[in-house]
Backbone bond lengths (Angstrom), bond angles and torsions (degrees), N, CA, C in turn:
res aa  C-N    CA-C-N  psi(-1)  N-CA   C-N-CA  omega(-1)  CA-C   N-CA-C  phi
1 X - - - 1.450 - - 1.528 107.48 -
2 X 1.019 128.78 89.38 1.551 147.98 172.07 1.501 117.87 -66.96
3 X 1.451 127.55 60.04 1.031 131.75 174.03 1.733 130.52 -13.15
4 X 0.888 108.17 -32.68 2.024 126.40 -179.51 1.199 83.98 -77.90
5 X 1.331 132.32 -71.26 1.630 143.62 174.80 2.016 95.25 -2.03
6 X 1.630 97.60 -90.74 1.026 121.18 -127.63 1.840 86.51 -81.98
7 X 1.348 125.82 -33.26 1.255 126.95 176.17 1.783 106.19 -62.54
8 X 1.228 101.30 -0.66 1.817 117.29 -163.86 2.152 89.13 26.97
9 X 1.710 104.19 85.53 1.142 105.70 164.47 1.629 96.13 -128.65
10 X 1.605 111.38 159.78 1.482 107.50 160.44 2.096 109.47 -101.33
11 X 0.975 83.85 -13.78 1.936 90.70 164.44 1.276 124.79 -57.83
12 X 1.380 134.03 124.66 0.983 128.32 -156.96 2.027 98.83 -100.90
13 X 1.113 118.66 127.65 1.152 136.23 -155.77 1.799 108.03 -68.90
14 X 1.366 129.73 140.97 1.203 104.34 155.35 1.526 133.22 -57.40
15 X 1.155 101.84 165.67 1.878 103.37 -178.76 2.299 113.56 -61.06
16 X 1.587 84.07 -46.78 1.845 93.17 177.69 1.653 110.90 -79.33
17 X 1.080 110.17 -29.37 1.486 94.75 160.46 1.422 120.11 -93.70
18 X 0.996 147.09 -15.08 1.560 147.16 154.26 1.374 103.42 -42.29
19 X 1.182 123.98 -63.13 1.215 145.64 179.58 1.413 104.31 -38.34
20 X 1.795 131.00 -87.13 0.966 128.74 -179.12 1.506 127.21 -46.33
21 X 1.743 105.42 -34.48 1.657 111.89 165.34 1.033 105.87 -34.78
22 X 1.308 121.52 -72.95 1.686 133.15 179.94 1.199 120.10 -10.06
23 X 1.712 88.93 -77.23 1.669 102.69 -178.88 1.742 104.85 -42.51
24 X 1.530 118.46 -76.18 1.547 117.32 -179.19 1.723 106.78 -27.11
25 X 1.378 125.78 -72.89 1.287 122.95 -156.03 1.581 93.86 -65.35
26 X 1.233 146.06 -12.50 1.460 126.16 174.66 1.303 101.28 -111.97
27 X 0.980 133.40 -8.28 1.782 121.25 148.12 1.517 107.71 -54.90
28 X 1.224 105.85 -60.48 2.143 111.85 -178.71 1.346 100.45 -39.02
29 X 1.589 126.31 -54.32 1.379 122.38 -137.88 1.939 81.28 -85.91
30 X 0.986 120.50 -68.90 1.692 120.61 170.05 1.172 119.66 -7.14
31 X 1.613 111.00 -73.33 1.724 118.82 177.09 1.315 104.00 -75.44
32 X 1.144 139.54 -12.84 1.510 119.86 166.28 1.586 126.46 -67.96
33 X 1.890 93.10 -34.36 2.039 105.15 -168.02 1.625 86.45 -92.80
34 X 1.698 148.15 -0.89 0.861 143.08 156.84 1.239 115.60 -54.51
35 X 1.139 110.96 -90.62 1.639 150.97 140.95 1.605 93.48 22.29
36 X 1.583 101.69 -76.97 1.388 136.29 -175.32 2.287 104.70 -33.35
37 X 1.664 68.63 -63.99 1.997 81.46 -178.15 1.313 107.17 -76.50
38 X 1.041 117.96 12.15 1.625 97.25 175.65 1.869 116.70 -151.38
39 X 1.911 96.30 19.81 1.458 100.04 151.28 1.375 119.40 -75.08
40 X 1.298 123.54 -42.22 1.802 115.02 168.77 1.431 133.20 -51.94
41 X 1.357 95.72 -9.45 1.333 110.15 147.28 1.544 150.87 -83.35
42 X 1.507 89.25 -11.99 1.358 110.80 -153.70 1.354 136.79 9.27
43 X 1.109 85.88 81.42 1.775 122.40 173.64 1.725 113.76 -134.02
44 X 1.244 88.14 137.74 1.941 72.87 169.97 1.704 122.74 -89.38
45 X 1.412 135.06 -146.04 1.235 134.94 139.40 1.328 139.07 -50.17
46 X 1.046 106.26 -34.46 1.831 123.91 -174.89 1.256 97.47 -81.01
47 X 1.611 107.13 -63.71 1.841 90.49 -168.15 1.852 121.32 -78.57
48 X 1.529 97.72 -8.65 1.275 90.51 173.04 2.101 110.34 -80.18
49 X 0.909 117.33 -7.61 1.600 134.32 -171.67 1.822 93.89 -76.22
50 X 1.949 104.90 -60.05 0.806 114.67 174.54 1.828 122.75 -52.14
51 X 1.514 136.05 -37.06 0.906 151.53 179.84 1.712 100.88 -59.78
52 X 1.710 106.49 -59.54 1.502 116.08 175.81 1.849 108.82 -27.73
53 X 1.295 76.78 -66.26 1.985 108.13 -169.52 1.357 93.83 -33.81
54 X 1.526 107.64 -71.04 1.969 100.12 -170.22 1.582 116.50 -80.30
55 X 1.467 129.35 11.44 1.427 111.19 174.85 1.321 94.33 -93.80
56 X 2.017 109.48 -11.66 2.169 83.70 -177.79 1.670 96.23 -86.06
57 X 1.168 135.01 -5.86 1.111 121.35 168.65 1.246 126.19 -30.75
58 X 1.564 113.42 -35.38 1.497 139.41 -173.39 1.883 96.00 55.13
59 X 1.140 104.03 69.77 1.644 114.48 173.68 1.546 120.73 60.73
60 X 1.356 102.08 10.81 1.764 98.05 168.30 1.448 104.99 -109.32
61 X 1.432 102.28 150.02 1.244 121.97 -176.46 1.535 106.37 -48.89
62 X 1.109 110.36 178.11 1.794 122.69 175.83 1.928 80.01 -161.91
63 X 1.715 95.28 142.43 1.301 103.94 150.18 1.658 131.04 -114.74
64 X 0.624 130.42 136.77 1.538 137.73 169.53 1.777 120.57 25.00
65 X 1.304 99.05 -35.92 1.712 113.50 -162.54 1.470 86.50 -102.16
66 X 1.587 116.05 -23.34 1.781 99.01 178.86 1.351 115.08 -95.27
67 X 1.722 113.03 -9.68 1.691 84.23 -178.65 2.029 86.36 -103.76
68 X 1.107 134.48 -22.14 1.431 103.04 158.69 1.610 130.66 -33.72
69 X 1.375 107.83 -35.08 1.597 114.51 -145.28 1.841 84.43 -82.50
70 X 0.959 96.24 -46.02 1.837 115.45 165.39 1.691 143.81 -40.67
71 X 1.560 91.95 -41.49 1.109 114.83 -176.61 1.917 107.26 -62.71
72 X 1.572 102.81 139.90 1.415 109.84 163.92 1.261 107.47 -56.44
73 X 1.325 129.16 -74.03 1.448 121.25 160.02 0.348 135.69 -114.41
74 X 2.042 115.73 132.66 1.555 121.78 -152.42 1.682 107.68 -83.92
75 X 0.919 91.77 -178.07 1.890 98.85 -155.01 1.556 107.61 -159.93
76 X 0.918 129.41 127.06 1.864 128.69 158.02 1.634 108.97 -71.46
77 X 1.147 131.79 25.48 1.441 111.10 -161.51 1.187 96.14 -143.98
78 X 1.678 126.62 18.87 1.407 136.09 -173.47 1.369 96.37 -61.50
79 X 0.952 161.46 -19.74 1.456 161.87 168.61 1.469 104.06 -59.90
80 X 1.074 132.93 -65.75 1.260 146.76 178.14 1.161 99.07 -33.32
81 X 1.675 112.63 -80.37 1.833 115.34 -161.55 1.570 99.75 -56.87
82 X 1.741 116.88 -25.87 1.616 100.66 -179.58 1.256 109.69 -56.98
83 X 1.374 121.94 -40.24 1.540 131.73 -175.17 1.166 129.39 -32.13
84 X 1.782 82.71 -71.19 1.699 105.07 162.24 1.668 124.23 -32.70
85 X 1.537 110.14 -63.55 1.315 126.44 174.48 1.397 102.92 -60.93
86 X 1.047 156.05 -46.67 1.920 148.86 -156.37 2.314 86.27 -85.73
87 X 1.147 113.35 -43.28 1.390 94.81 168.29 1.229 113.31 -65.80
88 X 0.888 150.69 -33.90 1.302 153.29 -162.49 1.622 117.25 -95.37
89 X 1.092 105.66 -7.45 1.567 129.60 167.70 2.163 109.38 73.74
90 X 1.135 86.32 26.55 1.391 108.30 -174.94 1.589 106.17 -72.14
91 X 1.175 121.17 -50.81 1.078 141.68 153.07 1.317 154.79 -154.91
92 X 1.795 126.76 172.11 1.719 113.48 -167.84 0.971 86.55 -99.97
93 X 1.748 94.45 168.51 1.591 114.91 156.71 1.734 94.53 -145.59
94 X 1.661 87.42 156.80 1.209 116.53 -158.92 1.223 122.24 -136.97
95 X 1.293 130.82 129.97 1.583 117.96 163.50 1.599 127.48 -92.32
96 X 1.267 90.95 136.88 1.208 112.80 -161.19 1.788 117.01 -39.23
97 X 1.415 134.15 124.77 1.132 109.15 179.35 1.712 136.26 -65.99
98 X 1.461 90.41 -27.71 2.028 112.37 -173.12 1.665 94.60 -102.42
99 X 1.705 137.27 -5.65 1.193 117.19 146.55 1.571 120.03 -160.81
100 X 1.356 91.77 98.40 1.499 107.30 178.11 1.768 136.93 -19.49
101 X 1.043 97.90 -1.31 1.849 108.30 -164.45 2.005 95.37 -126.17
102 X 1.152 105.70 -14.81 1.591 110.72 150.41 1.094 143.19 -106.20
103 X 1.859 93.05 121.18 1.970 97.41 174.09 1.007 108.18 -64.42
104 X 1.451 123.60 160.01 1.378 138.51 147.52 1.273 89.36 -114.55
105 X 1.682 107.08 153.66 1.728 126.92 173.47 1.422 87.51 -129.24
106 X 1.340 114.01 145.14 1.478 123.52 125.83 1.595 143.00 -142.09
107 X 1.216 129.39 174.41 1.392 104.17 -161.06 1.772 98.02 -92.98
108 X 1.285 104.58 157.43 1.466 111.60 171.66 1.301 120.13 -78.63
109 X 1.243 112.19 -172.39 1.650 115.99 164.53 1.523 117.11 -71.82
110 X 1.394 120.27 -15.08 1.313 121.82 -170.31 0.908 98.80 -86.63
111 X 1.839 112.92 -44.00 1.580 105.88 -175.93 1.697 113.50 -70.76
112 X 1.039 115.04 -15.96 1.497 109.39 173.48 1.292 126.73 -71.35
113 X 1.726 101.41 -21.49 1.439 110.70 -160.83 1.527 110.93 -90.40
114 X 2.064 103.17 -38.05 1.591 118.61 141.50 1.462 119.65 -22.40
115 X 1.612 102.61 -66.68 1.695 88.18 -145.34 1.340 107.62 -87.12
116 X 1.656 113.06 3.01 1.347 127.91 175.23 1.800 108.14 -55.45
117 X 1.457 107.11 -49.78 1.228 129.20 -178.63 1.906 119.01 -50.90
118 X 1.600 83.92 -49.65 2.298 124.44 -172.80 2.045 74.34 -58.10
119 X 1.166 108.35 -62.93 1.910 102.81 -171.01 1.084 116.52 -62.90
120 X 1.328 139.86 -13.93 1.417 132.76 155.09 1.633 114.26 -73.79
121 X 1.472 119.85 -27.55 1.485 102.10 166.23 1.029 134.89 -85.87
122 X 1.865 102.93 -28.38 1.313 104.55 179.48 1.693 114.69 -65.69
123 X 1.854 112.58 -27.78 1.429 103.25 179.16 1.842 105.18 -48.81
124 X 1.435 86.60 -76.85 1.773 92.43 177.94 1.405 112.41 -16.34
125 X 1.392 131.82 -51.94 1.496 133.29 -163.82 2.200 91.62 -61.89
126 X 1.358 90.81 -86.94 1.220 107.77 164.64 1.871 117.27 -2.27
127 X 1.355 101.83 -60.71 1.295 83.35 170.78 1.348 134.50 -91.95
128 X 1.503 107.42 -18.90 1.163 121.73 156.07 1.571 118.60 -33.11
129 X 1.457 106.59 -63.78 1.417 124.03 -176.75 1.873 103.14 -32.70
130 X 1.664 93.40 -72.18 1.501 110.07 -152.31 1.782 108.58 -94.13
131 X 1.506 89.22 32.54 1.959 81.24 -163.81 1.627 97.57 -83.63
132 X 1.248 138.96 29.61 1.175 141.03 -169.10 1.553 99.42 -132.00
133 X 1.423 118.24 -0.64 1.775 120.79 -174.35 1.355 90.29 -125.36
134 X 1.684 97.50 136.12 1.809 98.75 178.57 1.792 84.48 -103.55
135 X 1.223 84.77 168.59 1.539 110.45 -179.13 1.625 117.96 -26.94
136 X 1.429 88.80 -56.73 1.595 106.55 -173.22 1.766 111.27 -59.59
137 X 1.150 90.82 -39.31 1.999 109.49 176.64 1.389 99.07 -70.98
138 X 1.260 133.77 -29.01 1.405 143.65 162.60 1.722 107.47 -38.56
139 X 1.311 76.54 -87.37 1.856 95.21 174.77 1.716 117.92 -33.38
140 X 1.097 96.86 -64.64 1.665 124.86 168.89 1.877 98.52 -24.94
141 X 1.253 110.95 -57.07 1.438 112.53 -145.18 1.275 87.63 -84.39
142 X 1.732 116.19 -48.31 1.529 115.87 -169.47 1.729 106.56 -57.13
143 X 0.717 115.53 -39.55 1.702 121.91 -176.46 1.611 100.72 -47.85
144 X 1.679 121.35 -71.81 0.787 128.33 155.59 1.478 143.59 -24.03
145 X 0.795 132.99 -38.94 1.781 168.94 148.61 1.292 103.59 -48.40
146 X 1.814 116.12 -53.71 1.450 98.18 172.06 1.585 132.72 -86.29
147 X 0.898 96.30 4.82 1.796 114.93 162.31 1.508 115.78 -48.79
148 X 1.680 108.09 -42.87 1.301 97.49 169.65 1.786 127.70 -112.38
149 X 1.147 91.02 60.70 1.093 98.64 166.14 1.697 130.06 -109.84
């Protein structure tokens, strides 16, 4: 991916902004082949992230402040995608019995049986994505990656 290329510039780019281009154009290409695997589902990213969040629960509730705190990307509108999902029978929510002013969510069997499905595309995506990085280039990047944290 040749950045000058794709900006169709003949200027030769700085090094820190070349750099960050990067990052943007492989974020795009990511959330797009995401995106991609998991409209036949119709679900987006968030709530399928969100779905992730409560099957590791392993059947205990999470409320509101835990699958934000959780989320790949955080969001104010975690209520919303719950929404989405409780229409969709993805999952309940509940008030709390020992304190009334807390939801509990959890995912159902449908939603388990869903996102069972969401992990067969997203693998496919997944490798799709990175089938041009061997393992070691794997490693390489993650190392890297945690630098900014």
């Amino acid at each position: 991916m040749n950045v000058e290329n794709i900006l169709k510039t003949d200027k030769k780019i700085p090094l820190k902004s070349k750099t960050l281009i990067h990052f943007l154009l492989v974020n795009n290409a990511v959330n797009a082949a995401l995106n991609a695997a998991l409209k036949p589902h119709g679900v987006s990213l968030q709530q399928f992230n969100v779905l992730r969040i409560l099957r590791g629960q392993n059947e205990k509730p999470a409320s509101l402040a835990t699958l934000n705190e959780r989320m790949v990307t955080k969001m104010s509108n975690t209520t919303r995608l719950v929404d989405k999902l409780l229409l969709k029978e993805y999952v309940e929510r509940k008030v709390c019995p020992s304190n009334r002013r807390k939801i509990e969510i959890r995912i159902t069997k449908k939603g388990l049986s869903i996102l069972k499905k969401m992990d067969e595309s997203m693998s496919k995506a997944e490798d799709q994505l990175l089938q041009n990085l061997s393992d070691q280039e794997m490693e390489q990047l993650n190392i890297l990656f945690d630098k900014f944290k």
